[in-house]
C-alpha positions in Angstrom: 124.9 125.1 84.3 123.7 125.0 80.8 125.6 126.9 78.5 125.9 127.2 74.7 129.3 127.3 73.3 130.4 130.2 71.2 133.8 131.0 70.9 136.5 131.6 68.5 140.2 130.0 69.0 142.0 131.2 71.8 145.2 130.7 71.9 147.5 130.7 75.3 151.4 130.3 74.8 152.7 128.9 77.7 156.6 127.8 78.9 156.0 125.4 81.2 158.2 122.5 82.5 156.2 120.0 80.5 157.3 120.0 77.0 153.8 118.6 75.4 152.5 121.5 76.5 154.5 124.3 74.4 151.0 125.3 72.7 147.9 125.3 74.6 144.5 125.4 73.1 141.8 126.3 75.0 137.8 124.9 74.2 135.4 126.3 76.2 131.6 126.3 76.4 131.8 130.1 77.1 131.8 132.8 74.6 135.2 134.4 74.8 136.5 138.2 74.7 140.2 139.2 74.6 142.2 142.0 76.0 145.7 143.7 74.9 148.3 140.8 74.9 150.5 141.5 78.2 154.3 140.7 78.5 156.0 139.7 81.6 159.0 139.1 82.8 159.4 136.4 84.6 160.7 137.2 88.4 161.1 133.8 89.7 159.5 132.8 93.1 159.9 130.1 95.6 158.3 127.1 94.1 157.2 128.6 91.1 159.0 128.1 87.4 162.6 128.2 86.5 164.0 132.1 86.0 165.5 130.6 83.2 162.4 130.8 81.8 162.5 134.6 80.7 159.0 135.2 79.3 155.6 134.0 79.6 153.1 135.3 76.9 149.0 134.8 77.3 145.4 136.6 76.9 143.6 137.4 80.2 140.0 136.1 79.1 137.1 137.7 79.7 133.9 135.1 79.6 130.2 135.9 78.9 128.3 133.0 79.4 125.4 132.4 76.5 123.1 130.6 78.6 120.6 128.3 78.0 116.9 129.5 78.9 113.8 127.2 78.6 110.1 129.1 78.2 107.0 127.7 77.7 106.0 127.3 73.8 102.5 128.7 73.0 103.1 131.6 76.4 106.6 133.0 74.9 106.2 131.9 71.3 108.4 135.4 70.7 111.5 134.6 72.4 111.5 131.2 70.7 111.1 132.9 67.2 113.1 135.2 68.2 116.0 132.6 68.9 115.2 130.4 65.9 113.4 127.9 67.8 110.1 126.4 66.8 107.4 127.9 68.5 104.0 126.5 68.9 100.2 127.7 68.8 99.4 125.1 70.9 99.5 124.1 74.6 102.5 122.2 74.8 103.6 123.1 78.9 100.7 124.4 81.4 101.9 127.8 81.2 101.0 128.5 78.2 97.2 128.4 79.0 97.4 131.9 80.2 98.1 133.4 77.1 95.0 131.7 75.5 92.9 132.9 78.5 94.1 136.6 78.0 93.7 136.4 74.3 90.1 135.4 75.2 88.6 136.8 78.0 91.1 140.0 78.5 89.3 142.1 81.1 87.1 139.7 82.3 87.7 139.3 86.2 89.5 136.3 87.0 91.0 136.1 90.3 89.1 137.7 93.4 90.9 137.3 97.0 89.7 139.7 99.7 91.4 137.7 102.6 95.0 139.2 102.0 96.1 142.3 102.3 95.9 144.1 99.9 93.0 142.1 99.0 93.2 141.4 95.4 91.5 141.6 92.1 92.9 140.1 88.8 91.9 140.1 85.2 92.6 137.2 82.7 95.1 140.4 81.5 96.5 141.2 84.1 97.3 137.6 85.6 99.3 136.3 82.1 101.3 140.0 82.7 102.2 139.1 86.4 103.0 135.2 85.1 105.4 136.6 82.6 107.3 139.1 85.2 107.1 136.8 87.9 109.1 134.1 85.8 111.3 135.9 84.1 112.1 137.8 87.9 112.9 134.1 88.8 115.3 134.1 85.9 117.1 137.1 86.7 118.1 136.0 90.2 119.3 132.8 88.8 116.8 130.2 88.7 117.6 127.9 86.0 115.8 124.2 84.2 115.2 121.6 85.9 115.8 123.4 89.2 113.3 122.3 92.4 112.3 125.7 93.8 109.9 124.9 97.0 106.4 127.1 97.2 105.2 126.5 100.5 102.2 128.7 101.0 98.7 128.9 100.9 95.9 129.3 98.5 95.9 132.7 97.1 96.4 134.6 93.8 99.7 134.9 94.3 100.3 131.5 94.8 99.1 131.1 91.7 101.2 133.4 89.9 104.2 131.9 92.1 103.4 128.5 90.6 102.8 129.2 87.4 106.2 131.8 86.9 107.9 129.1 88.1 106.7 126.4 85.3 106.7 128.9 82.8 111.2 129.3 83.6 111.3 125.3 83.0 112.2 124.4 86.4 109.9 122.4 88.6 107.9 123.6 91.8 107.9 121.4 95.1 104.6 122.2 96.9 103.3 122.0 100.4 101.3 124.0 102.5 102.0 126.8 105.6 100.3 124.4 108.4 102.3 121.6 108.1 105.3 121.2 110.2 108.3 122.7 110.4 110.0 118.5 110.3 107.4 118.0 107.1 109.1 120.7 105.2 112.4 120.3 105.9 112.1 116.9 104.6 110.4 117.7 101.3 112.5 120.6 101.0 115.6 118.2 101.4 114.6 114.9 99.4 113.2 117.0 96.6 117.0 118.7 96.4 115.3 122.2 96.3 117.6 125.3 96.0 115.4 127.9 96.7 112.6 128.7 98.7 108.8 130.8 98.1 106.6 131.0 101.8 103.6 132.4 102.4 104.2 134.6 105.0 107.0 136.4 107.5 105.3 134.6 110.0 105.7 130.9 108.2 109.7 131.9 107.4 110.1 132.9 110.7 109.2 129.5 112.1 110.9 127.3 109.7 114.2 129.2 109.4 116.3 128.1 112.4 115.6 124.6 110.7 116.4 125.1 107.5 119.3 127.7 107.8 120.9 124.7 109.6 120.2 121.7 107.8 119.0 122.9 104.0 121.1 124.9 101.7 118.9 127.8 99.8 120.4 130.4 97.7 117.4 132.4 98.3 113.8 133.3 99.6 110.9 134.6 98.0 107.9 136.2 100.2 104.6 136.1 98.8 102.9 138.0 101.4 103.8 140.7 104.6 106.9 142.7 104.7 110.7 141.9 104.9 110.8 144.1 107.9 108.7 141.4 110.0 111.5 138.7 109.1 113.3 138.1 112.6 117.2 138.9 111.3 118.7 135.8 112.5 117.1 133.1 110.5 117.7 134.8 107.4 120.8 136.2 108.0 122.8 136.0 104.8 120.5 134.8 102.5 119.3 136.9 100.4 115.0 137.6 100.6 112.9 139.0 97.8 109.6 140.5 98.2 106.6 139.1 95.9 106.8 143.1 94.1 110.4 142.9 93.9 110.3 139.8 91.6 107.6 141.3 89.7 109.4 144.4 89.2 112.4 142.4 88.4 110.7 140.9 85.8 109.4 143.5 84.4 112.6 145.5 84.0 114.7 143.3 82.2 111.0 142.2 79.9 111.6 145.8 79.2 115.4 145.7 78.6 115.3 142.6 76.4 112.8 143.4 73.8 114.1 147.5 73.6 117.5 145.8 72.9 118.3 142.9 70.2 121.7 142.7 72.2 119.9 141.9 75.5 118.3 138.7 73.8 121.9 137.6 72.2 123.1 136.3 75.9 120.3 133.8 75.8 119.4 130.8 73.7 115.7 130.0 74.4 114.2 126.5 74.0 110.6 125.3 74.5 109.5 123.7 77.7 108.8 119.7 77.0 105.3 118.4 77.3 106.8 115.3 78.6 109.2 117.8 81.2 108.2 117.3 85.2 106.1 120.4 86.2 106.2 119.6 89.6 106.8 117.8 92.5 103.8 116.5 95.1 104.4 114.8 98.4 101.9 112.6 99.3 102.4 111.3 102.7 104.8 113.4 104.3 105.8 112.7 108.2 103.3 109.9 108.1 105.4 108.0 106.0 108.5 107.4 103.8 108.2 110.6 101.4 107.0 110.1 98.2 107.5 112.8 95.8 104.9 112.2 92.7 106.1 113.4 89.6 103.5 115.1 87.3 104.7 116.3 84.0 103.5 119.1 81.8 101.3 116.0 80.0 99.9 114.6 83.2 98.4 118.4 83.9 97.4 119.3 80.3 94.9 116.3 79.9 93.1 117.6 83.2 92.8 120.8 81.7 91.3 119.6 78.7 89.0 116.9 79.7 87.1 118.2 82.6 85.2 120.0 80.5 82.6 116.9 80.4 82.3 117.2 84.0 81.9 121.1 85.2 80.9 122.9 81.7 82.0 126.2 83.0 80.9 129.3 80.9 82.3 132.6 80.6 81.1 134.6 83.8 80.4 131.1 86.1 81.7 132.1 89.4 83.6 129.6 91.6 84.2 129.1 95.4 87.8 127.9 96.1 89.0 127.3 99.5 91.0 123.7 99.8 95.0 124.2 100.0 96.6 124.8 96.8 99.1 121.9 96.8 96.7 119.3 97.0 96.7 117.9 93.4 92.3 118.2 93.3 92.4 121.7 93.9 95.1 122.4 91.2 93.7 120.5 88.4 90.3 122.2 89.0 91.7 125.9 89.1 93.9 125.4 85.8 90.7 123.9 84.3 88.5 127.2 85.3 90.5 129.4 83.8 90.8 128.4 80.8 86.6 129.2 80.5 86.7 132.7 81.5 85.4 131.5 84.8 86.1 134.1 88.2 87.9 132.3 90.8 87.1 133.2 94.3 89.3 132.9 97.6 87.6 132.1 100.6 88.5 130.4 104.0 87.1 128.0 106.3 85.9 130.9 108.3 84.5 132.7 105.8 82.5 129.8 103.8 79.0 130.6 105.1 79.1 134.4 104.6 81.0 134.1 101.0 78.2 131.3 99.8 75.6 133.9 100.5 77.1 137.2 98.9 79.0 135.5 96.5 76.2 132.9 95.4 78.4 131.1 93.3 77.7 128.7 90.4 79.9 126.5 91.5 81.9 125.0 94.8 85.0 122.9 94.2 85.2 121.1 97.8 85.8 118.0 99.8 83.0 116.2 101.4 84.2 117.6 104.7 82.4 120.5 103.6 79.3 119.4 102.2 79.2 117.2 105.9 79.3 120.7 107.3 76.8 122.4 105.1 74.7 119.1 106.1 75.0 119.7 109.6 74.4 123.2 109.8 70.9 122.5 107.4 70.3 120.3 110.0 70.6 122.3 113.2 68.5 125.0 111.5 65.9 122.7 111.0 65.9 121.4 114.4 66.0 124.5 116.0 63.3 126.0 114.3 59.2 125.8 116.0 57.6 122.2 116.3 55.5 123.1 113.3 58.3 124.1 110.7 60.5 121.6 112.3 57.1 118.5 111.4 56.7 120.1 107.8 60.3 120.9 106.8 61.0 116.9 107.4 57.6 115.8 105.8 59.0 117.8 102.9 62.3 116.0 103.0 60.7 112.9 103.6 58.8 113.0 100.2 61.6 114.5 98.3 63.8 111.3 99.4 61.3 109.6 98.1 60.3 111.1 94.8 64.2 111.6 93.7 64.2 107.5 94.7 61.8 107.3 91.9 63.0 109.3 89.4 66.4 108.0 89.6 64.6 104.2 88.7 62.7 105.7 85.9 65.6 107.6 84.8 67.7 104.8 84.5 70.3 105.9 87.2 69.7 103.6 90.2 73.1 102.0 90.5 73.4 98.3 90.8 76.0 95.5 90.5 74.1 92.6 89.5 74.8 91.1 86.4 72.0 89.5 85.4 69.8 91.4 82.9 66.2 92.2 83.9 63.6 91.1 81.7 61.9 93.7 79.4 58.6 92.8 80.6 59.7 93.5 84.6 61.8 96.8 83.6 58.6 98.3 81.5 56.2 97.4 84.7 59.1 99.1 87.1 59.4 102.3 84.8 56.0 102.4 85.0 55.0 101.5 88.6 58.1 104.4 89.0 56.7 106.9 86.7 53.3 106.8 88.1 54.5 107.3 91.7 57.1 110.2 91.1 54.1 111.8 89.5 52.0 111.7 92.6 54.8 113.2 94.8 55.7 115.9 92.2 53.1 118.6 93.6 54.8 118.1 96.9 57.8 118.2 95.9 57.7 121.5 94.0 55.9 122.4 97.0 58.7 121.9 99.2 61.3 123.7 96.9 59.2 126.6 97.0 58.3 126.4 101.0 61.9 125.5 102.1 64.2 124.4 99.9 64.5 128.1 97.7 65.4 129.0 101.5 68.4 127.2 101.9 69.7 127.9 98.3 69.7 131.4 98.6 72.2 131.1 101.9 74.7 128.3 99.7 74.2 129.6 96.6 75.8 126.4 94.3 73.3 127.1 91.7 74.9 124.5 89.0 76.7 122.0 91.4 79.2 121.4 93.9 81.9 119.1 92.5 83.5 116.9 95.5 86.3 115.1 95.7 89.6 113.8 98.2 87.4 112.0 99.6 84.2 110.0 99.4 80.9 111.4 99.9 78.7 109.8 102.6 75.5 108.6 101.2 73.0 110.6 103.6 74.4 113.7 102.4 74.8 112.9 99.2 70.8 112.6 99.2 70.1 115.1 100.9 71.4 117.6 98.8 69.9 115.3 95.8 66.7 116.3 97.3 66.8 119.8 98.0 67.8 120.8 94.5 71.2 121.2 95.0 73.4 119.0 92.3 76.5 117.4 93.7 79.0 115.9 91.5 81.1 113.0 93.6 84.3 112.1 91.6 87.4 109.8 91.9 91.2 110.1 91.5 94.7 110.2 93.2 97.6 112.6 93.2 99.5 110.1 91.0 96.7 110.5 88.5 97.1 114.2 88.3 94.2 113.3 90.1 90.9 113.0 88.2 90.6 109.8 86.6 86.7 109.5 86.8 83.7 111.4 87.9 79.7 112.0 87.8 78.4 113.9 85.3 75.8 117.0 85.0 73.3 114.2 82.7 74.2 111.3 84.7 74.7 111.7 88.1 74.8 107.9 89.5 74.2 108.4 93.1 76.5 105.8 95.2 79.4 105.7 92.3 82.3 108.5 91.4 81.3 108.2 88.1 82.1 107.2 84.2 85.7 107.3 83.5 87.0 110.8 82.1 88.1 110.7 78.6 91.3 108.7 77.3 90.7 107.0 80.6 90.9 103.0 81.0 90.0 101.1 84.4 90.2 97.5 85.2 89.5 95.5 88.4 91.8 92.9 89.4 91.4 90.1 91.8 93.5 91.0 95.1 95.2 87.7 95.1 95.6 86.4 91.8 96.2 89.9 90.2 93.4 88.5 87.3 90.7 90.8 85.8 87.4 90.2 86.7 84.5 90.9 85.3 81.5 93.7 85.9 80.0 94.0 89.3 82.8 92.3 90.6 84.9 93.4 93.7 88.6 94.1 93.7 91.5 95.9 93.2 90.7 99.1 90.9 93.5 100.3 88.0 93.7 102.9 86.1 95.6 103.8 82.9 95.9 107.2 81.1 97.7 109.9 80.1 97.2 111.8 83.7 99.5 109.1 85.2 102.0 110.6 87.0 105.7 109.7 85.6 106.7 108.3 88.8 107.9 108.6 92.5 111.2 110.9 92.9 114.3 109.0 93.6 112.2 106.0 94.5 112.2 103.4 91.9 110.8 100.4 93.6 108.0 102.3 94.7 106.7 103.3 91.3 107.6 99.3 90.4 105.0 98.4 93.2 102.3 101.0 91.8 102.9 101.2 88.3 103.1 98.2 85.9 105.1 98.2 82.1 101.8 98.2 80.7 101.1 101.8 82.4 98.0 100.2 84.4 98.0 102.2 88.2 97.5 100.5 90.9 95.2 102.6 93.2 95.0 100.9 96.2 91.1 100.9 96.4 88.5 98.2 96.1 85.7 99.2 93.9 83.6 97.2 91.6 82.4 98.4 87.4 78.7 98.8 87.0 77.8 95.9 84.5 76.0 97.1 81.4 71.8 97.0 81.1 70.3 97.3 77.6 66.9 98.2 79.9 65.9 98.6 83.4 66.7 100.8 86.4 70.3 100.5 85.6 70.2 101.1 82.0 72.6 104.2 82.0 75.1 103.3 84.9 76.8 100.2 82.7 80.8 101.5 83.2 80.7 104.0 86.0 83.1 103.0 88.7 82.3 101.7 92.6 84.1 102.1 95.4 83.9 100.4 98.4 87.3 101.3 100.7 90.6 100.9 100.1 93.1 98.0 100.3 96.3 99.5 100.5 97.0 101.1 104.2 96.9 104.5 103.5 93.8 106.2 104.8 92.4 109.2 103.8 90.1 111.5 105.8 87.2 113.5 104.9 89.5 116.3 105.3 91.8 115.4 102.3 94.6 114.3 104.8 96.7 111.3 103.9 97.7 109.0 106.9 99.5 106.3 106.9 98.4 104.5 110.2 101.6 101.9 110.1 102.8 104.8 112.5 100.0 104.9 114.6 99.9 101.2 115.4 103.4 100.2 115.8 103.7 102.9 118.1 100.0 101.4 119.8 101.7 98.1 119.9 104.5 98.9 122.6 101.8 98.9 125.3 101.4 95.7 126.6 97.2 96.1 126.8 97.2 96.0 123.4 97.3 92.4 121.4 96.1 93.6 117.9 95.1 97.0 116.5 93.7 97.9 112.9 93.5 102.1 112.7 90.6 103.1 111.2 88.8 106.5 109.6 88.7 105.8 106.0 86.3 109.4 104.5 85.9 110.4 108.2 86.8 113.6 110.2 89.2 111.4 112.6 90.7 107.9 113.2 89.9 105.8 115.2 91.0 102.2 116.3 90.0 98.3 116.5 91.5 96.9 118.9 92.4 93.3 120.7 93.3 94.0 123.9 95.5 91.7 126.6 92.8 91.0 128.9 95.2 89.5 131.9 97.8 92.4 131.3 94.5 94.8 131.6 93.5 93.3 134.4 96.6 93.7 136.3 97.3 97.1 135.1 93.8 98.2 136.0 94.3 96.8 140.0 98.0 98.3 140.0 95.9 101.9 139.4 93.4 101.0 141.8 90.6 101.3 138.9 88.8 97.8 140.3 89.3 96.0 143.1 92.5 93.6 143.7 90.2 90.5 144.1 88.4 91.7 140.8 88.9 88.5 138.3 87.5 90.5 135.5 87.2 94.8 134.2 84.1 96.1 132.6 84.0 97.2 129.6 83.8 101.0 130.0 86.8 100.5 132.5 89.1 98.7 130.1 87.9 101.2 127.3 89.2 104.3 129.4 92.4 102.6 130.0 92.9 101.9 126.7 92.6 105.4 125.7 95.2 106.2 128.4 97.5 103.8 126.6 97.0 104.9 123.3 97.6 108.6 124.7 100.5 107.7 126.2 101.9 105.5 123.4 101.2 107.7 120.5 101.8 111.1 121.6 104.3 112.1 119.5 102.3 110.6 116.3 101.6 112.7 113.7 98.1 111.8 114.0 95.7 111.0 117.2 93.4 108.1 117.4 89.8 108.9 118.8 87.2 106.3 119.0 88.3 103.1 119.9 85.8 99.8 119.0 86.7 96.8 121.7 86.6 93.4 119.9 87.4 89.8 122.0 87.9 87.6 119.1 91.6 88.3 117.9 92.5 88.7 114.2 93.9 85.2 112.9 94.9 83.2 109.5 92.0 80.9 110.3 89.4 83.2 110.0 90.9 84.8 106.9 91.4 88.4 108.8 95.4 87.6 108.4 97.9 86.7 105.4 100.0 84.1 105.8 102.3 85.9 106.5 101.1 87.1 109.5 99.5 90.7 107.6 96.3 91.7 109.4 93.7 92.1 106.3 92.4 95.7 106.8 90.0 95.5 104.6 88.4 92.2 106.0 88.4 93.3 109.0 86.7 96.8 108.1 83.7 94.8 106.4 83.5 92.6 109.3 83.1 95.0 112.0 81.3 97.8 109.5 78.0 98.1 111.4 80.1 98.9 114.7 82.1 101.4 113.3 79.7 103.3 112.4 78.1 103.1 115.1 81.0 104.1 116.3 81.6 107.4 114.5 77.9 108.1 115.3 
């Protein structure tokens, strides 16, 4: 416990056996009160002093404990004056954004969620008030700096206010979200040596608490939402539970108490929050892997807030759609950033997208490409359910408008490409031209078709200045399509452990097929997979990126951060990508620098859903069947996994016959046969897997060191194997 020490001497007279200690002299860090001096004769007692010893003199001590209480700088610049510590007019912890905000945009709406009950509404205002009483609640009920308090829950306002009150006390939040399980918790909620505990719901706390009653020590739990009378008694039996109003009104009370009293303030010494402190704690991989808690600091979070400005230059009044789970690092970053424009933040759900795009018609959507896939598909199926007639002229239209934005991103200068070679002036004049000429032909149609069909379709998605995508990468057909009905989608790049931004597209140049220029104070390089040396432009290998949004490292994992993060600060991300060489003139003129992908190298696939997997699970789990030789899980930016896989043709065989599936004289098993029974193996094997594998691609040439799809060392190359077998796979997923 952090206390300050404040004390005067104390003196305690003592006549005990030991002679060098005739004269006692107390040092405490506690600030010390005494009462009336008591005499005492001394009665003598089995195993206790000598009688001879007639008298024993001493003070009974009463302690006050001056403690110690961090606040962010810019947020709480009074008690920091107040205290004689240096305040500061500028954002030095995340926190302190609010109080900008509110100085700025006071009643302007900032928070709408109807979904809860009571559906909410929140100005700029009102949201720094609740922030304030919400941390200094936390304070009163004995959360301290540098404590881990866990905030399981779901997007909301209050989740907000949750996260924020608890940055703003100096202790660190450890974030996950309601749907994972109850084993994924526990083990976040354990490894990141949380004491305390926010959920979401009585319904959440109700399922987790047999868990972590037995196996996780928390001195209390906060509710966000719902009423302590729905808690079932026995999971929380002894520990004490808060309500979200309780904490608030906690908060406010001793606000109150502290600033009608100076004595209230003397039990507290107040220092500012660190910009290089850790503001929170992100899991990454949860059951799918060995934990790994990232580490963002105050710093990390701060250069997202104030360099995304370049990418989505919100205004005061620009509405925005939110709906991806607050703990996922994108979705954070993006929300701080809004709100520090005067933006209004709206709350939807995966239910209510469709219906919110068309009442809310908001400037803005903040999404993975899981959604934009959706919004695809559902364009789609309109379009083919409508009459023969609309259904021939709304794809003529498209048709056209594929072409003509084709053009215009030539002549534009936008049409990404990794050669390196520099076109001649003479060829890049004729192209512009040749380009020029031919988007002006398809214009009429074009405008046509905005008018006919497309103005259609934006009235029911609203997204009238862009939809900003990340988690994920963007499948090219969609990106088009929404290039050609008007709608502006902005594709970007980064990673939890990069706070996560670390590059995107911009409103003025939107390079179709790449994330984007690197946001500000941002450095990449691509490295050669083997060798680790940098190669140069338009060349394909392992991306790294250095900044200030790089996290501070894994929690109690040292040699993981070794193997991601170099002395030099350079991150290694795991992906392949390439770095668009630079053009003086030509189609490509304006992409030189913007970043590439093209998969990832490391194992860790991500889906278009956002979800981390780690598929080492999947396939060593895959591997105890004896049908299966070799298997590579697959999904990378898609809605499920699937599987390559070498199978045991002579064990398949005999299992096949043993289930009666062929005949016992068969000397071979058709394809669809041995695919089916594959999928009964993978079922069987992998059941209890985090994750399920869907398609399966059958391959009969196994992986080997000869044809460069293993290391060595015996390491199937994913990525190899990927590219060899793309066409399939997609296929596949088809």
């Amino acid at each position: 416990m952090a206390t300050v020490i404040s004390s005067t001497s104390n003196i305690v007279w003592s006549t005990s056996f030991d002679r060098g200690h005739a004269l006692q002299l107390l040092v405490s860090r506690r600030r010390f009160t005494s009462k009336p001096v008591v005499l005492k004769k001394w009665s003598g007692s089995p195993g206790g002093f000598s009688p001879n010893r007639r008298f024993r003199v001493f003070c009974e001590l009463k302690t006050e404990e001056m403690q110690i209480r961090r606040c962010s700088p810019f947020l709480e610049s009074s008690l920091l004056s107040g205290n004689g510590a240096l305040a500061s007019d500028q954002w030095k912890a995340v926190p302190d954004i609010w109080r900008s905000s509110a100085e700025k945009y006071g009643d302007h709406v900032a928070l709408v969620d109807p979904y809860h009950d009571p559906p909410s509404s929140m100005t700029y205002k009102q949201l720094e008030q609740e922030i304030l009483d919400f941390s200094e609640g936390l304070r009163v009920i004995g959360v301290k700096p540098d404590e881990k308090v866990a905030l399981f829950a779901d997007n909301s306002c209050r989740w907000l206010v949750a996260d924020q009150g608890i940055m703003a006390t100096g202790a660190i939040n450890v974030v996950r979200g309601s749907r994972s399980s109850v084993e994924e918790l526990l083990q976040i909620y354990t490894h990141s040596e949380s004491i305390a505990l926010a959920v979401d719901s009585p319904e959440l706390c109700n399922r987790i608490s047999e868990a972590f009653c037995s196996k996780a020590i928390m001195r209390f739990v906060i509710l966000l939402w719902g009423q302590k009378s729905s808690l079932t008694s026995e999971g929380v039996d002894g520990i004490p539970v808060f309500s979200y109003k309780e904490i608030i009104k906690l908060g406010q009370e001793s606000r109150r108490a502290m600033f009608d009293s100076n004595d209230a303030s003397k039990s507290y010494t107040y220092e500012a929050i660190n910009t290089d402190d850790i503001a929170t704690l992100v899991y990454t991989s949860g059951t799918t892997g060995n934990p790994k808690g990232v580490m963002l600091t105050h710093r990390n979070l701060l250069h997202q807030i104030q360099n995304l400005w370049d990418v989505v230059p919100a205004v005061v009044g620009d509405r925005f759609l939110t709906m991806l789970p607050p703990w996922h690092a994108y979705e954070r970053a993006c929300e701080y950033f809004i709100l520090t424009h005067g933006s209004e933040q709206v709350y939807t759900t995966v239910r209510n997208l469709k219906d919110d795009l068309r009442h809310y018609q908001p400037n803005y959507l903040i999404s993975v490409p899981l959604v934009y896939e959706t919004l695809y598909s559902g364009i789609q199926k309109q379009i083919s359910a409508s009459s023969t007639v609309r259904k021939f002229i709304a794809l003529a239209f498209l048709r056209i408008s594929f072409a003509y934005m084709e053009l215009k991103r030539i002549y534009e200068g936008i049409y990404l490409s990794k050669s390196q070679e520099q076109p001649s002036y003479l060829i890049s004049l004729l192209d512009w031209l040749w380009a020029r000429i031919m988007a002006a032909i398809l214009w009429p149609l074009h405008v046509l078709a905005k008018k006919l069909v497309y103005s259609k379709i934006h009235a029911a998605i609203g997204i009238s200045k862009a939809g900003i995508s990340g988690g994920g990468s963007l499948p090219s057909h969609v990106d088009k399509f929404f290039e050609a009905i008007g709608v502006k989608i902005q594709n970007g790049y980064g990673l939890t452990e990069c706070s996560p931004v670390t590059a995107a597209r911009r409103p003025t140049c939107n390079v179709l097929g790449s994330v984007g220029h690197p946001i500000r104070h941002t450095e990449f390089k691509v490295v050669d997979i083997e060798t680790g040396e940098v190669l140069p432009p338009g060349s394909k290998g392992i991306v790294k990126a250095r900044g200030p949004q790089v996290m501070k490292g894994y929690f109690k994992n040292p040699e993981a951060t070794k193997q991601v993060l170099d002395e030099d600060g350079w991150f290694n991300t795991g992906d392949i990508g390439w770095i668009a060489p630079h053009h003086s003139f030509g189609r490509s003129r304006c992409c030189g620098g913007v970043i590439a992908l093209e998969g990832r190298a490391k194992d860790t696939i991500v889906l278009s859903t956002g979800e981390n997997v780690e598929p080492v699970e999947l396939e060593e789990a895959a591997l105890r069947s004896s049908l299966i030789q070799q298997i590579v899980v697959i999904g990378q930016d898609k809605r499920r996994l699937g599987a390559i896989i070498v199978p045991n043709k002579e064990e398949a065989l005999i299992s096949a016959k043993a289930l009666s599936i062929i005949d016992v004289n068969a000397t071979e098993i058709s394809k669809d046969k041995l695919t089916s029974l594959l999928y009964e193996e993978l079922r069987r094997w992998t059941s209890e897997c985090s994750f399920q594998i869907g398609p399966i691609l059958i391959v009969d040439e196994p992986f080997t060191i000869d044809s460069g799809l293993m290391t060595p060392t015996m390491k199937i190359r994913r990525d190899r194997v990927v590219a060899l077998y793309e066409e399939q796979i997609n296929d596949l997923y088809k």
